[in-house]
TORKOL-4160 file (C-alpha; in steps of 0.2 Angstrom, whole numbers, padded with zeros to 4 digits, m for minus):
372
<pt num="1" X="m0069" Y="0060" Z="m0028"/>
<pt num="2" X="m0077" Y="0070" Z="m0044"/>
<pt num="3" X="m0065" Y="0075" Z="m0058"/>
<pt num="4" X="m0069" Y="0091" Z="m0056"/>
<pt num="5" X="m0059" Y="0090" Z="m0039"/>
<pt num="6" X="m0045" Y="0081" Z="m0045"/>
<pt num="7" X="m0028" Y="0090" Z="m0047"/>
<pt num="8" X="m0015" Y="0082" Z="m0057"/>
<pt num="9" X="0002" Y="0086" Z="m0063"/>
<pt num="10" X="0012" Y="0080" Z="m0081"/>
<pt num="11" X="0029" Y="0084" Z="m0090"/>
<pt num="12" X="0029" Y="0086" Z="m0110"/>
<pt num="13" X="0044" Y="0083" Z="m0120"/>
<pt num="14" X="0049" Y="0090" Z="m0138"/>
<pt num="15" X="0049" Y="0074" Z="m0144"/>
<pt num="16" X="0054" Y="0056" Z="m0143"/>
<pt num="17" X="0072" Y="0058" Z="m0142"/>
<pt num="18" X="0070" Y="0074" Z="m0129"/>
<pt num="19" X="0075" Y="0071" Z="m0110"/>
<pt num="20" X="0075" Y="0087" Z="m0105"/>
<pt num="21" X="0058" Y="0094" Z="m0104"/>
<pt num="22" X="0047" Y="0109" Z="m0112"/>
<pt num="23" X="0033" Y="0109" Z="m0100"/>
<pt num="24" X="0029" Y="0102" Z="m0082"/>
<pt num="25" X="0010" Y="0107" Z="m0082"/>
<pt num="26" X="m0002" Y="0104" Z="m0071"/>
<pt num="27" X="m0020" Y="0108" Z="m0067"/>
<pt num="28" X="m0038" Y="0099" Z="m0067"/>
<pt num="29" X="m0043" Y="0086" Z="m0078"/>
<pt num="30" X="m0050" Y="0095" Z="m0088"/>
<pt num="31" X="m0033" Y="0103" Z="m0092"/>
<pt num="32" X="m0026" Y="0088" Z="m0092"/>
<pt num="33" X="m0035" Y="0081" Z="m0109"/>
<pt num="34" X="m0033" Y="0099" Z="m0116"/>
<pt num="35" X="m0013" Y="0098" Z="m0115"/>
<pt num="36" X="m0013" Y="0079" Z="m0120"/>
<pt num="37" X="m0029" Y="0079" Z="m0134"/>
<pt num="38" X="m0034" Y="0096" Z="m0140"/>
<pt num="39" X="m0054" Y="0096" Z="m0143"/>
<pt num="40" X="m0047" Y="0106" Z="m0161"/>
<pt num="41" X="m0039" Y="0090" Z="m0166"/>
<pt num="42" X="m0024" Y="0081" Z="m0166"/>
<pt num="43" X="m0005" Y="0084" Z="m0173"/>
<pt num="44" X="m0008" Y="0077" Z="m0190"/>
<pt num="45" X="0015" Y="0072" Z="m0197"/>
<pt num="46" X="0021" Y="0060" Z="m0203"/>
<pt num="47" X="0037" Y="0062" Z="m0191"/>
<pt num="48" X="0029" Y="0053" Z="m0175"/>
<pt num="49" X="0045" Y="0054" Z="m0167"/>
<pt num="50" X="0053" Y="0072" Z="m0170"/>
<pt num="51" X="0038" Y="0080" Z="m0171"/>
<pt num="52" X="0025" Y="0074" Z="m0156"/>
<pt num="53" X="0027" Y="0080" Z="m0140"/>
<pt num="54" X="0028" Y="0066" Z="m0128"/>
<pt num="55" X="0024" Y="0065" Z="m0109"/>
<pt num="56" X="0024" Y="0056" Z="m0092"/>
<pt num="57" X="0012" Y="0059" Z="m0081"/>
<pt num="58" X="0020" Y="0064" Z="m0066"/>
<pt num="59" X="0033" Y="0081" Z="m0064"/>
<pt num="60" X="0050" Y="0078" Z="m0061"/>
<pt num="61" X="0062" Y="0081" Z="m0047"/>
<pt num="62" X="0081" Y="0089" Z="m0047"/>
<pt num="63" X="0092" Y="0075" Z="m0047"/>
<pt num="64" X="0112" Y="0073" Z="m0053"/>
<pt num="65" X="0109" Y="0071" Z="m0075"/>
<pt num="66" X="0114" Y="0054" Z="m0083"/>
<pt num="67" X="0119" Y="0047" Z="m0098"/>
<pt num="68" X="0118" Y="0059" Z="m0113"/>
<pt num="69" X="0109" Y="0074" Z="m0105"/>
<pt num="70" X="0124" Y="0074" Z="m0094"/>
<pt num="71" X="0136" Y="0072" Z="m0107"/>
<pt num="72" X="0126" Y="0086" Z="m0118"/>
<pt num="73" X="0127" Y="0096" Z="m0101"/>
<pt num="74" X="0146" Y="0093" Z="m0098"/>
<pt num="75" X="0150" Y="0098" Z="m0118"/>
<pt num="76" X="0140" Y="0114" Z="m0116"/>
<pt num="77" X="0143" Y="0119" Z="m0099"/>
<pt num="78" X="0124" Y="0118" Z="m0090"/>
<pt num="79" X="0125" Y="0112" Z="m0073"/>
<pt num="80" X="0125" Y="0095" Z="m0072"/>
<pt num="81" X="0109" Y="0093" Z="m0060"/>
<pt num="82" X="0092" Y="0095" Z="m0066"/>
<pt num="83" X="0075" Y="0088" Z="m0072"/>
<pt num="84" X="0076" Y="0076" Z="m0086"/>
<pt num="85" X="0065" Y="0061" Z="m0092"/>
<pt num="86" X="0073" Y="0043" Z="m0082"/>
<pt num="87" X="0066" Y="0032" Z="m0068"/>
<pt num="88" X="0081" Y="0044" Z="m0056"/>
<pt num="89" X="0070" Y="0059" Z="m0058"/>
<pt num="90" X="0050" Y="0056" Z="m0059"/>
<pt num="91" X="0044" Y="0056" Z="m0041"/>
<pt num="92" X="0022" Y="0054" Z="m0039"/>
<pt num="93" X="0009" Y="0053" Z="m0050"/>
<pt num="94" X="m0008" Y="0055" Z="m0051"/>
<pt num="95" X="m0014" Y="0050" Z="m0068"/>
<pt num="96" X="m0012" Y="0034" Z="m0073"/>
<pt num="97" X="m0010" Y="0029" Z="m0094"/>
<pt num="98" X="m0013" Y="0011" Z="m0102"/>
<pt num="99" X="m0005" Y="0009" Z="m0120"/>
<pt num="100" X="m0020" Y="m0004" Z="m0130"/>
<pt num="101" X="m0008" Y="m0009" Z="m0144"/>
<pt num="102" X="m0017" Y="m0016" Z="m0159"/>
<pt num="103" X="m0036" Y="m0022" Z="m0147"/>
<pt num="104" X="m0049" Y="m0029" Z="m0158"/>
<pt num="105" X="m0064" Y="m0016" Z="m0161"/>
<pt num="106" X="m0075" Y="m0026" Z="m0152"/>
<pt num="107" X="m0065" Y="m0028" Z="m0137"/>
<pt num="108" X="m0059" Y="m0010" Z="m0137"/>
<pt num="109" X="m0079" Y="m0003" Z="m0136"/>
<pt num="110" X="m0082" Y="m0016" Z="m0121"/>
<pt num="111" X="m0067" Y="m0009" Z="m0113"/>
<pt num="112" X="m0078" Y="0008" Z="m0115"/>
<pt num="113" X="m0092" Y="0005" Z="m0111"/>
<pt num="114" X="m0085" Y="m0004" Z="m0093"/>
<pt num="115" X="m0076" Y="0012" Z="m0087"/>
<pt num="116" X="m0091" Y="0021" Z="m0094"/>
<pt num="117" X="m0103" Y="0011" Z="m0082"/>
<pt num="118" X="m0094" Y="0011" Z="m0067"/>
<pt num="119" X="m0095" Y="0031" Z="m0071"/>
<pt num="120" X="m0075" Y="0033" Z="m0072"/>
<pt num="121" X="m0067" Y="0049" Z="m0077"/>
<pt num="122" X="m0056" Y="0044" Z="m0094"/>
<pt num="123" X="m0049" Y="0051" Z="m0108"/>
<pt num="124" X="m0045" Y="0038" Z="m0122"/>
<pt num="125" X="m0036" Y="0045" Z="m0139"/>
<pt num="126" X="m0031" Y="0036" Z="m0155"/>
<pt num="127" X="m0011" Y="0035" Z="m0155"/>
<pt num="128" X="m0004" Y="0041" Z="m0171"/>
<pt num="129" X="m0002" Y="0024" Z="m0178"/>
<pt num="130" X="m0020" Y="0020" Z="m0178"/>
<pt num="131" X="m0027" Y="0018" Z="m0195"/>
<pt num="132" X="m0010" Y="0012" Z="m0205"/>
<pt num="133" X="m0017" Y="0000" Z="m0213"/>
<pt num="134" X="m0003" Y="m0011" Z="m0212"/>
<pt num="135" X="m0007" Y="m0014" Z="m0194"/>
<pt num="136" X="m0025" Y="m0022" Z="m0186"/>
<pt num="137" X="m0033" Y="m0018" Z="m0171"/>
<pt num="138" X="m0039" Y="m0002" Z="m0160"/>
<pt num="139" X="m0022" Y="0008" Z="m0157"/>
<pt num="140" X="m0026" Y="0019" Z="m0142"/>
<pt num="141" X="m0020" Y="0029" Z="m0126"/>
<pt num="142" X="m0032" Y="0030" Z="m0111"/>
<pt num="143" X="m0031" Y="0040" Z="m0096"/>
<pt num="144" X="m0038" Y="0039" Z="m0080"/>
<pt num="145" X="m0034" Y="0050" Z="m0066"/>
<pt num="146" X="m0033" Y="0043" Z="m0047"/>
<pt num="147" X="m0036" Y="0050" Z="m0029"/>
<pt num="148" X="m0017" Y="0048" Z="m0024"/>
<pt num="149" X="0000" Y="0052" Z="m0027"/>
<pt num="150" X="0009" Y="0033" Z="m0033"/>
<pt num="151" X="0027" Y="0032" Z="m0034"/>
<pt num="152" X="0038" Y="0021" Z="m0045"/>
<pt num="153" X="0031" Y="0004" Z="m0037"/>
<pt num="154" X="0014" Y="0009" Z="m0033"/>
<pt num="155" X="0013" Y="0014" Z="m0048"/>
<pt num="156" X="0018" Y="m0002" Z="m0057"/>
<pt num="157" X="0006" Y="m0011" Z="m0046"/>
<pt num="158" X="m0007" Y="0002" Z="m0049"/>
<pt num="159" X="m0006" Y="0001" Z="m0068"/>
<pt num="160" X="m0005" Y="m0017" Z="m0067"/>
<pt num="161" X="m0021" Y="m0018" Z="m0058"/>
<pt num="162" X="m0032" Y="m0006" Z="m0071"/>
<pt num="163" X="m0028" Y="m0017" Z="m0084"/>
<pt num="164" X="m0032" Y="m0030" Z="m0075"/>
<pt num="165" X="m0050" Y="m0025" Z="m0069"/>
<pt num="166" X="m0055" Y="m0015" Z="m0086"/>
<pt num="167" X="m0043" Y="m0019" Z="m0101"/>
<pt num="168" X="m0042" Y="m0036" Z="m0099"/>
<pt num="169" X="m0023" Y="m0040" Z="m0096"/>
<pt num="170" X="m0021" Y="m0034" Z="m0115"/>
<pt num="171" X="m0011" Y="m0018" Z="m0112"/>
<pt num="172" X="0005" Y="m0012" Z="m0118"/>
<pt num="173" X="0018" Y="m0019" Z="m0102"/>
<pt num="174" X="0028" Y="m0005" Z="m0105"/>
<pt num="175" X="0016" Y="0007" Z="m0099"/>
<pt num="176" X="0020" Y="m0001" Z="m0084"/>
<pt num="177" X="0035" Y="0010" Z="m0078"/>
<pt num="178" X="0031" Y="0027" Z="m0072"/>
<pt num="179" X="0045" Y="0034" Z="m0084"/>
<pt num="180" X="0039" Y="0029" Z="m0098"/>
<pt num="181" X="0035" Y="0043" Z="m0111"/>
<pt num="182" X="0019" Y="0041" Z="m0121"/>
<pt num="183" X="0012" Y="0052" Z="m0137"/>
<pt num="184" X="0001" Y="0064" Z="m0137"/>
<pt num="185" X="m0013" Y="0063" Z="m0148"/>
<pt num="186" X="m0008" Y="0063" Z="m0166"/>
<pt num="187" X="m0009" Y="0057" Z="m0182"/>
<pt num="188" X="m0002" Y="0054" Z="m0199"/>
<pt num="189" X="m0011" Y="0067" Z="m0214"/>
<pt num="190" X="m0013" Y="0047" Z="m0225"/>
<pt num="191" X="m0027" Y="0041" Z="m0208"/>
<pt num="192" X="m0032" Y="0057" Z="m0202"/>
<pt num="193" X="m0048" Y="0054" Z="m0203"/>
<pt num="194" X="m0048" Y="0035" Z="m0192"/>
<pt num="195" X="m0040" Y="0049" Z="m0177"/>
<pt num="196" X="m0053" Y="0049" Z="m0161"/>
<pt num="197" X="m0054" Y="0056" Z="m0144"/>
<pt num="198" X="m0066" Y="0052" Z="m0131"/>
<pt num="199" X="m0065" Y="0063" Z="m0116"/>
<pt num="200" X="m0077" Y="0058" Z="m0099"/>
<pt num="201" X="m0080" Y="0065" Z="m0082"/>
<pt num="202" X="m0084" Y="0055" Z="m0069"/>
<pt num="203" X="m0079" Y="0049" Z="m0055"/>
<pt num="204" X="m0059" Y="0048" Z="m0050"/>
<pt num="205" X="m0051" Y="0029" Z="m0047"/>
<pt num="206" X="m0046" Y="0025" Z="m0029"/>
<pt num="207" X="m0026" Y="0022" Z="m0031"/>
<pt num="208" X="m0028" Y="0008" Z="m0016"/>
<pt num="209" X="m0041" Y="m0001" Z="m0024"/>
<pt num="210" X="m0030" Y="m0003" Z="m0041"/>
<pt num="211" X="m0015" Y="m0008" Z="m0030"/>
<pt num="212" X="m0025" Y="m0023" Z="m0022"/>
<pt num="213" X="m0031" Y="m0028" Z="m0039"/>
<pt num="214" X="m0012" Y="m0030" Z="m0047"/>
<pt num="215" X="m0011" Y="m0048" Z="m0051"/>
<pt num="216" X="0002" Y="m0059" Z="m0044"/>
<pt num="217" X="0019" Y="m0060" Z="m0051"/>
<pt num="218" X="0020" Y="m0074" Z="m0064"/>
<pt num="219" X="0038" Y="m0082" Z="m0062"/>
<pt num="220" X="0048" Y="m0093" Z="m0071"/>
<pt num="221" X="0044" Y="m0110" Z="m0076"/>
<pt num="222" X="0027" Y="m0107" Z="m0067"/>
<pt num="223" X="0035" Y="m0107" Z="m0051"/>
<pt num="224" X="0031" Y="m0096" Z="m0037"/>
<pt num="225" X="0041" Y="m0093" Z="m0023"/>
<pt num="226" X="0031" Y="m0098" Z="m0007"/>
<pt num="227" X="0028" Y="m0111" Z="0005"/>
<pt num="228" X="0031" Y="m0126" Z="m0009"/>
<pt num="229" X="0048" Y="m0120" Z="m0012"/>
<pt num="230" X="0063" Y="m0115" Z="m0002"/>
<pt num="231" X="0073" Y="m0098" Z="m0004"/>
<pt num="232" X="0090" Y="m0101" Z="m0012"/>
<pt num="233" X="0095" Y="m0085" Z="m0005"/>
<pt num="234" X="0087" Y="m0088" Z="0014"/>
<pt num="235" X="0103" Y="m0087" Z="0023"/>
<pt num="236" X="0106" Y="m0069" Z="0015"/>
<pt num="237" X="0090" Y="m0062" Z="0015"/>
<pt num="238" X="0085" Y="m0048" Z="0026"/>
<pt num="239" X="0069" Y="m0039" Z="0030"/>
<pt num="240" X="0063" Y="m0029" Z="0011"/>
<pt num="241" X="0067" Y="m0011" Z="0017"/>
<pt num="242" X="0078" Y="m0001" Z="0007"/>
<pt num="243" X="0092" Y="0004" Z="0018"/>
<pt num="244" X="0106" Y="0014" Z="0005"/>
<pt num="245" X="0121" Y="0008" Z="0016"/>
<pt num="246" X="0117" Y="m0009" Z="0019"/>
<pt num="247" X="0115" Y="m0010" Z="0000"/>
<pt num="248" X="0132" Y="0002" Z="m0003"/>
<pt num="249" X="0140" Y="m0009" Z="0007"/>
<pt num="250" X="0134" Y="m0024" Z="m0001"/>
<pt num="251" X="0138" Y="m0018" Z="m0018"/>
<pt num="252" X="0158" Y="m0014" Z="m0015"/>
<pt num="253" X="0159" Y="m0034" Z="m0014"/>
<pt num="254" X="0153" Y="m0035" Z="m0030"/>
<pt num="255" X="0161" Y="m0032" Z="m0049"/>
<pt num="256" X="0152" Y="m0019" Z="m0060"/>
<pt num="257" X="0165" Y="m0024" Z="m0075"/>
<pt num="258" X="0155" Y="m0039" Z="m0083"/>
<pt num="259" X="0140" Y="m0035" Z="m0091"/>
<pt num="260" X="0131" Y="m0051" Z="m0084"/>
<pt num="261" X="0135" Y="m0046" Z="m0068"/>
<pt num="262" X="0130" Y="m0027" Z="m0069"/>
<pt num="263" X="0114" Y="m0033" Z="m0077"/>
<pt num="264" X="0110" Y="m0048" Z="m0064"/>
<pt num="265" X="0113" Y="m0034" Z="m0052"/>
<pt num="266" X="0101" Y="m0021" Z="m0059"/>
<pt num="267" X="0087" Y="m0035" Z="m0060"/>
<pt num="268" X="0092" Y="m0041" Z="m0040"/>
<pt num="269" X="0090" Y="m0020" Z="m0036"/>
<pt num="270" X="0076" Y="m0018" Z="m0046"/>
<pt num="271" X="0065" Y="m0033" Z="m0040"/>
<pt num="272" X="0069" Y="m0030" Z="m0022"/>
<pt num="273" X="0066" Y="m0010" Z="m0019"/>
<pt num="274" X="0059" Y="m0006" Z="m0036"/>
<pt num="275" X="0066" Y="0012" Z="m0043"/>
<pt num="276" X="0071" Y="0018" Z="m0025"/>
<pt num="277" X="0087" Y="0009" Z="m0029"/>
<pt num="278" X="0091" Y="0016" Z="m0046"/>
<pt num="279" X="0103" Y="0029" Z="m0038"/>
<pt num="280" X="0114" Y="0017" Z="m0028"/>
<pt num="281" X="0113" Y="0004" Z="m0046"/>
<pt num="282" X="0121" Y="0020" Z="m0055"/>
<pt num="283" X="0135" Y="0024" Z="m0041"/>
<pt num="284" X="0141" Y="0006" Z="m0043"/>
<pt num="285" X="0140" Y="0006" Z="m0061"/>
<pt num="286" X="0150" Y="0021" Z="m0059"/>
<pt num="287" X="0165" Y="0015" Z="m0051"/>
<pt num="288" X="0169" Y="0003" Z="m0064"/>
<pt num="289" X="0185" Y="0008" Z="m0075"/>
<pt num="290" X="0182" Y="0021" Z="m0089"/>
<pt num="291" X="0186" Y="0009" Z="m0103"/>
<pt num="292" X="0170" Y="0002" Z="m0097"/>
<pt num="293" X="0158" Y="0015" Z="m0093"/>
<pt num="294" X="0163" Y="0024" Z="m0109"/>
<pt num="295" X="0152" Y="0010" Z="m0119"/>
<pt num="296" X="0138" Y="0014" Z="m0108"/>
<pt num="297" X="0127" Y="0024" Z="m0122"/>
<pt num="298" X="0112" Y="0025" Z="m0131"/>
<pt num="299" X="0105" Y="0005" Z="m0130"/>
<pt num="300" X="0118" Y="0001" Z="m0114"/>
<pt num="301" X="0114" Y="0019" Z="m0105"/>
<pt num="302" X="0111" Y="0014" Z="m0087"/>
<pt num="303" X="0095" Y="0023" Z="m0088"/>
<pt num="304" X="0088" Y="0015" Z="m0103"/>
<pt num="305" X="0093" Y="m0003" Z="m0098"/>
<pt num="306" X="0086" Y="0001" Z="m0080"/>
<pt num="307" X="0070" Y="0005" Z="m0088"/>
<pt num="308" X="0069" Y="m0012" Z="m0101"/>
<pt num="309" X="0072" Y="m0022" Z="m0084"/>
<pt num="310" X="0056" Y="m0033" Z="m0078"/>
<pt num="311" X="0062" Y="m0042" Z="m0064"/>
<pt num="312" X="0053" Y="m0059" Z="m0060"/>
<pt num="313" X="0063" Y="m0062" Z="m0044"/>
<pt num="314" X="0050" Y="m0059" Z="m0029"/>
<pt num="315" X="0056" Y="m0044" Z="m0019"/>
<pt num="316" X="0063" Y="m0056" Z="m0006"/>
<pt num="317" X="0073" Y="m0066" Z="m0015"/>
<pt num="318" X="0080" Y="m0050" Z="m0026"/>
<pt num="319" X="0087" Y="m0045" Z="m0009"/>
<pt num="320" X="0094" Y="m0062" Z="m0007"/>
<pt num="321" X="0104" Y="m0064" Z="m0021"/>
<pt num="322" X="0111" Y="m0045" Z="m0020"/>
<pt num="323" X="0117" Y="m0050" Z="m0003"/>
<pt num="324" X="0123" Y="m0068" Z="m0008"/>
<pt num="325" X="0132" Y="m0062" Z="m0020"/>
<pt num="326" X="0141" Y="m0050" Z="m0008"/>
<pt num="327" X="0145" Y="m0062" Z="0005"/>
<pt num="328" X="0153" Y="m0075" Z="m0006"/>
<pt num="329" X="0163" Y="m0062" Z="m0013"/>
<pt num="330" X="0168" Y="m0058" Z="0004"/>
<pt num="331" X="0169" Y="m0077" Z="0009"/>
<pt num="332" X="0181" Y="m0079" Z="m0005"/>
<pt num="333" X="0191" Y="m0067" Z="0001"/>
<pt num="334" X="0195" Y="m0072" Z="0020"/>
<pt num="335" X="0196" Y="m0090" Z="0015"/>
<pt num="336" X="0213" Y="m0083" Z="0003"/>
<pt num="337" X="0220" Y="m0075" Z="0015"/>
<pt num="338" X="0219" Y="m0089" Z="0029"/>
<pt num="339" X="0225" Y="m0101" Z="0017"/>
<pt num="340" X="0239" Y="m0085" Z="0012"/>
<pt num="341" X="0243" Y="m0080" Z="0029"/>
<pt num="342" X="0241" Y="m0063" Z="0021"/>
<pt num="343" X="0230" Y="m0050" Z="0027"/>
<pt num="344" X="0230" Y="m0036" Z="0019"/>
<pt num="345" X="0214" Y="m0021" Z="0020"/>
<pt num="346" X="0202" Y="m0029" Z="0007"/>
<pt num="347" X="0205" Y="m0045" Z="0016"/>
<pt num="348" X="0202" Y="m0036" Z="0032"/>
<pt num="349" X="0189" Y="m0027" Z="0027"/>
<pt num="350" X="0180" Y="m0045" Z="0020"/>
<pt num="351" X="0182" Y="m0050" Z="0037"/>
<pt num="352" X="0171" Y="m0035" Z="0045"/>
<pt num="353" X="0160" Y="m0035" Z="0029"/>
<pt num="354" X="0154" Y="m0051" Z="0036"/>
<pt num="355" X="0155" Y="m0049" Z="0053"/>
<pt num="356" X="0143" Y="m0031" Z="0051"/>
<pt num="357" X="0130" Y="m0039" Z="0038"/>
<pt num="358" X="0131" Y="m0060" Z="0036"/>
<pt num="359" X="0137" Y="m0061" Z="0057"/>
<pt num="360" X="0129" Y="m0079" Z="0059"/>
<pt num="361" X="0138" Y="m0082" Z="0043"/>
<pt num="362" X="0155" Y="m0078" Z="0049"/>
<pt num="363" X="0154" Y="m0086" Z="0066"/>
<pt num="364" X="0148" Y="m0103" Z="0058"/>
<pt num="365" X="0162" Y="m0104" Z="0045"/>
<pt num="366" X="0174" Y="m0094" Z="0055"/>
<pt num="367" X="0172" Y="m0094" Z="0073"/>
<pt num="368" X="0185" Y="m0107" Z="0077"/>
<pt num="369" X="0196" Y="m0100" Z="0064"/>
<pt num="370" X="0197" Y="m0082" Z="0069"/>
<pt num="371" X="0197" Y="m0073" Z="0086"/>
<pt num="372" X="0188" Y="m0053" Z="0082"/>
């Protein structure tokens, strides 16, 4: 596909702190590097943070609010569903954005010249930090738009694999998550003058063909879960799918109340069914007491700890220890109330827990024990 066929759309924010946003926009490329880089120059402040508008390049669906924005929404009587900037509420883009964070020159112009070659549609701006001469290197945003709508995980995958095949791995890992915001182009008035933009037609990346070209997950310890090394979590697993009940259910067996835990839990989530699983996370987190949840702000909010997350847990064994953990929950249950006699609802309900989701589990361990 030809830019001038592609059709894209982005949300703007005010600023950095802004969740709420002040344009969803959408249109060609070349509208697309008019919004995010002006031809008549940049914003030149010194404020990079109140006063550049920042964006992410996908629009944004309706979704319950979280963390402030819904606490601003509550104090001042909006409606407590809308559009606001977290991994919830972005659904499908079709530009992807590499952050090159201090790149040598050198490196930088090859990096150029290789997208420049293949005849790739970019658009590559300095970011406002470029040219502080306490820091080195090339500081720079590229865009590049692509043939497909990606979601969360494709995304990820997709991103991974551009810097992979043109940047050389020396990307911002941030820009990973499709919910990160990113500066437009701007400046401070002291470097004004270092401030660039290169806009190029061309030819529009194939989403597929950056997909396939996302490295491997690096685990670990150098290890890699495959053939040379067993599961811990086999006997839980089950089939990578996101099913929202089977993982509800899962998550009433475990605690949300200790933060190890409710991050351990996240990271299992996130590394098994990517941001799909970011509402049912919240839910749970949810359920915890208010004592607790009322320290879930700025830093802790679910939204902005869900998005620092980098799971290195293969999708597989993600699932595995989200379901482990539920079944030894359960496990511990049942064995209390044999060993009580007692068998009240929780311990009832631990019993069809595992009969329903861990059944070759229950009639191994408990076959001879209980009659159901």
């Amino acid at each position: 596909m030809d830019s001038s066929k592609w059709q894209g759309k982005w949300t703007l924010f005010a600023n950095n702190w802004s969740t709420w946003p002040v344009e969803e926009a959408e249109g060609g490329f070349g509208d697309l590097c008019q919004s995010l880089a002006p031809p008549s120059g940049p914003t030149v402040t010194q404020d990079k943070k109140g006063s550049v508008q920042y964006f992410i390049p996908a629009p944004l669906q309706v979704a319950p609010l979280i963390g402030k924005t819904l606490e601003r929404a509550k104090r001042k009587g909006l409606p407590q569903e809308g559009k606001q900037r977290s991994a919830r509420h972005v659904t499908k883009a079709r530009i992807v954005v590499v952050d090159l964070d201090g790149v040598p020159g050198e490196d930088f112009k090859r990096y150029l010249r290789r997208l420049g070659d293949g005849g790739i549609a970019f658009l590559a701006y300095s970011s406002h930090s470029h040219g502080d001469p306490r820091k080195r290197g090339v500081r720079s945003r590229i865009v590049v738009p692509v043939d497909v709508p990606l979601a969360s995980d494709e995304y990820r995958r997709a991103a991974s694999g551009l810097q992979a095949l043109y940047f050389g791995g020396q990307a911002d890992q941030t820009g990973l998550r499709l919910s990160q915001q990113q500066g437009v182009w701007a400046t401070s008035p002291a470097w004004r003058d270092r401030a660039f933009r290169i806009a190029t037609t061309g030819r529009v990346l194939c989403g597929a063909e950056l997909i396939a070209a996302c490295p491997a997950p690096k685990h670990r310890h150098g290890n890699r879960l495959g053939k040379s090394m067993v599961n811990p979590f086999a006997a839980a697993c089950e089939p990578v799918v996101f099913d929202v009940q089977r993982v509800s259910a899962a998550l009433k067996w475990i605690d949300p109340i200790p933060y190890t835990t409710w991050v351990d839990t996240a990271l299992y989530l996130k590394g098994a069914y990517g941001d799909e699983s970011f509402g049912s996370w919240l839910k749970w987190t949810n359920s915890a007491p208010d004592s607790v949840t009322a320290g879930n702000t700025d830093d802790y909010a679910p939204e902005v700890v869900w998005e620092h997350l980098d799971p290195v847990l293969p999708p597989e064994a993600g699932a595995g220890a989200l379901f482990a953990a539920a079944r030894a929950e359960a496990d511990a249950v049942t064995r209390q109330a044999i060993e009580a006699g007692s068998w009240l609802a929780r311990q009832q309900e631990a019993v069809g827990y595992l009969i329903a989701h861990h059944n070759k589990f229950f009639h191994a361990n408990y076959g001879g024990l209980l009659h159901v």
